[in-house]
VOTI-445331 format. One line per 5 residues: number of its first residue (from 1); for each residue x, y, z of N, C-alpha, C. Coordinates in Angstrom, 1 decimal. Atoms other than C-alpha are relative to their C-alpha. Layout:
BEGIN
NUM = X:Y:Z:X:Y:Z:X:Y:Z  ...
END
This chain:
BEGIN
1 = -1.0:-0.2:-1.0:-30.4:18.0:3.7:1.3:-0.7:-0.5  -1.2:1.0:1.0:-28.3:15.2:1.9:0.2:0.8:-1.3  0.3:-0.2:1.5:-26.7:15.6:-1.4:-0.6:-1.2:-0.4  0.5:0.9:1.1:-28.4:13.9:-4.2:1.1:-1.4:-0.5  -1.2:1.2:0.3:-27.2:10.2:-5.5:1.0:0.5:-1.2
6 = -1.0:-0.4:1.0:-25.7:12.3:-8.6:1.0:0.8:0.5  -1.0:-1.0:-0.6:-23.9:14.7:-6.3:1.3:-0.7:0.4  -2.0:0.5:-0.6:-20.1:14.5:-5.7:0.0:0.3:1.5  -0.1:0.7:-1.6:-19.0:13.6:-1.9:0.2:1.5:0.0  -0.8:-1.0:-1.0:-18.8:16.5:0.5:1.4:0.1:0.6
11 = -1.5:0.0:-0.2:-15.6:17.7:0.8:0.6:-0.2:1.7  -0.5:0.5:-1.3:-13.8:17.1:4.2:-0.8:0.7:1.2  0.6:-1.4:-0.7:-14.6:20.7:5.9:-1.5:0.0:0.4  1.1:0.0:0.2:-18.1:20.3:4.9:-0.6:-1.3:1.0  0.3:0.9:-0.6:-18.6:16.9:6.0:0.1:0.0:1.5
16 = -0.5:-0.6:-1.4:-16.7:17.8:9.5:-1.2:1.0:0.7  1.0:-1.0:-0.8:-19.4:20.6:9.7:-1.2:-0.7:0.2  1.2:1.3:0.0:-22.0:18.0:9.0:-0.6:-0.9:1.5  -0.4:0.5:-1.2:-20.9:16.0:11.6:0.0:0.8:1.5  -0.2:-0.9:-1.6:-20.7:18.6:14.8:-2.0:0.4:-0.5
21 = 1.6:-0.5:0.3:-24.3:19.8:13.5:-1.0:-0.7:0.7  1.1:0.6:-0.9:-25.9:16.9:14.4:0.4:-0.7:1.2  -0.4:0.2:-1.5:-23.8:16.2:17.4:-0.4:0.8:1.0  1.2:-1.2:-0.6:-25.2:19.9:18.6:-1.4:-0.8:0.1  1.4:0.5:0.1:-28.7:18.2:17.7:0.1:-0.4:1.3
26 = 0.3:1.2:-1.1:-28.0:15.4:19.9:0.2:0.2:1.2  -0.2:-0.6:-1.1:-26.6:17.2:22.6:-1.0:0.7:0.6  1.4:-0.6:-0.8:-29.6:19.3:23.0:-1.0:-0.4:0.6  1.3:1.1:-0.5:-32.0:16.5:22.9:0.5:-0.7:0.6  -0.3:0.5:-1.6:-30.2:14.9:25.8:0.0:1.4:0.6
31 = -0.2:-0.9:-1.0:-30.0:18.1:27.4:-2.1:0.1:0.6  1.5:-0.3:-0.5:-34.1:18.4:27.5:-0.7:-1.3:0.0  0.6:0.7:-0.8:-34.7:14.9:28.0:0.6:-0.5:1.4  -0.2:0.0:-1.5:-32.3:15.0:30.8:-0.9:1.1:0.9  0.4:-1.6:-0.7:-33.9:18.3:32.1:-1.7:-1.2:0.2
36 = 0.7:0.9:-0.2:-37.4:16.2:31.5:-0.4:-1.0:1.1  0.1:1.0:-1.3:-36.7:13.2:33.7:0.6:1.0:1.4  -1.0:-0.8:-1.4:-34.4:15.8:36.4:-1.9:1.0:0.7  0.9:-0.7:-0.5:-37.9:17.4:36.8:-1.2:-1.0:0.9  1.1:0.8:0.1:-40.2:14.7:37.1:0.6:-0.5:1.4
41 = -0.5:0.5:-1.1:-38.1:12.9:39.7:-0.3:0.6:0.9  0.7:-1.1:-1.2:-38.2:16.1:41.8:-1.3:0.4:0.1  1.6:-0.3:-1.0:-41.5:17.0:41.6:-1.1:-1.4:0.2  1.1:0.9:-0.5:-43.4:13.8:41.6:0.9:-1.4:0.8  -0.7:1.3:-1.4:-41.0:11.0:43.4:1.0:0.9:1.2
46 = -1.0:-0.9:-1.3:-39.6:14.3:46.1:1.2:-0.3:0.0  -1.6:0.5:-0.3:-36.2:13.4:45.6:0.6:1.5:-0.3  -0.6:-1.3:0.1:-33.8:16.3:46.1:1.0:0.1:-1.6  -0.7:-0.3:1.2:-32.1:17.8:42.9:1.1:-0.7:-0.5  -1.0:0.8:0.5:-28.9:15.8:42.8:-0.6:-1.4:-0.1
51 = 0.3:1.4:0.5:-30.3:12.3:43.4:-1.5:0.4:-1.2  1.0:0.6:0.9:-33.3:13.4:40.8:1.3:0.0:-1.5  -0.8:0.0:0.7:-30.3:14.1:38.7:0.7:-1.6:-0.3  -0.5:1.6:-0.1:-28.8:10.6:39.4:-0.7:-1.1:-0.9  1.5:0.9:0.6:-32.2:8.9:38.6:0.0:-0.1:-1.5
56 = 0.5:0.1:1.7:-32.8:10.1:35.2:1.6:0.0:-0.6  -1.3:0.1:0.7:-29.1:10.1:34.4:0.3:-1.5:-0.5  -0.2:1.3:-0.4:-28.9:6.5:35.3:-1.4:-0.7:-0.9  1.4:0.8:0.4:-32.5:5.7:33.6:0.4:0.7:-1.8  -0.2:-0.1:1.2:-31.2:7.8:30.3:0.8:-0.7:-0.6
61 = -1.2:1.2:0.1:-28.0:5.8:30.0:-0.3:-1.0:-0.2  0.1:1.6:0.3:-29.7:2.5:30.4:0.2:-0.9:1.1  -0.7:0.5:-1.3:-28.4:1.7:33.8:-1.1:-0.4:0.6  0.6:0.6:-1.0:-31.5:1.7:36.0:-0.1:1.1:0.7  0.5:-1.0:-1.0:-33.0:3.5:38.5:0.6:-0.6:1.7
66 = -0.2:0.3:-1.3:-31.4:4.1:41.9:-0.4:-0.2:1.3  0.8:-0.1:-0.8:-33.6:5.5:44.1:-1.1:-1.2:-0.1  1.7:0.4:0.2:-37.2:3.3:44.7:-0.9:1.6:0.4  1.8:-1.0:0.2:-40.4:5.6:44.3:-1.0:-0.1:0.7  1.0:0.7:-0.9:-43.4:5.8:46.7:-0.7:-0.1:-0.4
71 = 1.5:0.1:0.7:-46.0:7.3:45.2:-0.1:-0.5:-1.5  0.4:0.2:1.7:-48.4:6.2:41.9:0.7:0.7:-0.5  -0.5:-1.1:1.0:-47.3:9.2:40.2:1.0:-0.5:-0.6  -1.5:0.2:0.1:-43.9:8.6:40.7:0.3:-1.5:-1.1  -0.2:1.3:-0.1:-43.8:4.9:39.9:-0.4:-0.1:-2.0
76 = 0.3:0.4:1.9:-45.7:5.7:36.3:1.0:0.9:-0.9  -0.8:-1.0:0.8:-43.7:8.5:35.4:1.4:-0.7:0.0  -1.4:1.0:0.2:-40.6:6.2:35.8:0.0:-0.8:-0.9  0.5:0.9:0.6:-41.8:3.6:33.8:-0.6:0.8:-1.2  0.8:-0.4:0.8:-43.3:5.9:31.4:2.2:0.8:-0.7
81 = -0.9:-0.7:0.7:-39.8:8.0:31.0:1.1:-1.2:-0.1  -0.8:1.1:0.5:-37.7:4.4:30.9:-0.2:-0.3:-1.3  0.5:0.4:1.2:-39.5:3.4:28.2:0.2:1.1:-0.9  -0.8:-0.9:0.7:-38.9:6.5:26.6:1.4:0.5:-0.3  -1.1:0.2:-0.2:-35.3:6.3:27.5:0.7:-0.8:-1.1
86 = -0.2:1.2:1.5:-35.2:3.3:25.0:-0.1:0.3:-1.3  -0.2:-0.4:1.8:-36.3:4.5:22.1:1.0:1.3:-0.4  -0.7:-1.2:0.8:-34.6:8.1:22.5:1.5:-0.1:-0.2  -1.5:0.8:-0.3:-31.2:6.0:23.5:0.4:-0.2:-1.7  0.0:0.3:1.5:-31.8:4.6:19.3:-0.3:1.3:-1.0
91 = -0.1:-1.3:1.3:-32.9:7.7:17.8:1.4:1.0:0.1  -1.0:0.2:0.0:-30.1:9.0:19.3:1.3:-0.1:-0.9  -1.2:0.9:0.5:-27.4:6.8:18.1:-0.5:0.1:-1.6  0.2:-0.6:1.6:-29.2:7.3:14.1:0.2:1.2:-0.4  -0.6:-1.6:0.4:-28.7:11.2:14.4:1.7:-0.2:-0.2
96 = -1.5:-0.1:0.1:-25.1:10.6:15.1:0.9:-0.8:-0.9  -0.5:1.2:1.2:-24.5:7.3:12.9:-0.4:0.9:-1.4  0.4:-0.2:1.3:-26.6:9.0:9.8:1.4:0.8:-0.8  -0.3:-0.3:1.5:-24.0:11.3:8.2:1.6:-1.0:-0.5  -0.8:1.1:0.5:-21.4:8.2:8.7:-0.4:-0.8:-1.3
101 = 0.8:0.8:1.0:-23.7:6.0:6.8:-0.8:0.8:-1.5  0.0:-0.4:1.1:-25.1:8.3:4.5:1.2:0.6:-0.7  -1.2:-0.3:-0.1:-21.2:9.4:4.0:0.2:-1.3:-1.6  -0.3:0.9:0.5:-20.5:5.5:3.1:-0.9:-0.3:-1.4  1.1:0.0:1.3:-23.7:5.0:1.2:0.4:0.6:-1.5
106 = -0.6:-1.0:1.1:-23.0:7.6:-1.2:1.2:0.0:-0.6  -1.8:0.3:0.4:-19.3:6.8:-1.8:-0.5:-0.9:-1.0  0.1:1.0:0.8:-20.7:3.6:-3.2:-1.2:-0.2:-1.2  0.6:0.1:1.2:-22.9:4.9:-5.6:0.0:1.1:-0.8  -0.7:-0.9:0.5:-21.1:7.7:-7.0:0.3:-0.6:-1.3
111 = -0.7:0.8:1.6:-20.9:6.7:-11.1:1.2:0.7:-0.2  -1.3:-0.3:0.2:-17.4:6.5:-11.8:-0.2:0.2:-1.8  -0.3:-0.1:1.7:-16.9:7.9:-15.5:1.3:-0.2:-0.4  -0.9:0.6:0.7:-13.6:7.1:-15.9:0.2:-1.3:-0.8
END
């Protein structure tokens, strides 16, 4: 997917497309783990569609859960999709950092022949 450490830098255009590519990615995958928690809310903690929206908006972010939960169900699926909130918050942030850093990386190991 990368070029190779012999390969010359991606030119601007290229890199720019690079860049929106995996922003698309990442956009998606917040769109279906928002869709995920927006579901779960509603069907197992009955919360109506905007506040399950709230919920998982606020629990994908990092913020916290607004509503309280009655039932088990609810209570694990919260706790089960927070904690997944966490990690997908970092993977995340590496789709979007990588073609910075592999960008930089590769600048600095480019053999200069002059």
């Amino acid at each position: 997917m990368y070029e190779q450490r012999k390969k010359p830098l991606l030119s601007k255009a290229l890199f720019f497309r690079r860049v929106l590519v995996h922003a698309m990615y990442s956009f998606i995958a917040i769109l279906v783990a928002l869709g995920i928690g927006v579901m779960g809310y509603h069907w197992l903690g009955e919360l109506p569609w905007v506040d399950s929206i709230l919920n998982a908006s606020m629990i994908l972010g990092g913020m916290g859960p607004v509503d309280s939960l009655q039932g088990d169900a609810a209570k694990l699926f919260s706790s089960g999709y927070a904690l997944f909130s966490g990690l997908f918050f970092i993977g995340i942030a590496t789709l979007l950092v990588g073609p910075f850093a592999h960008r930089l990386l590769h600048s600095l190991h480019i053999d200069d022949e002059s």
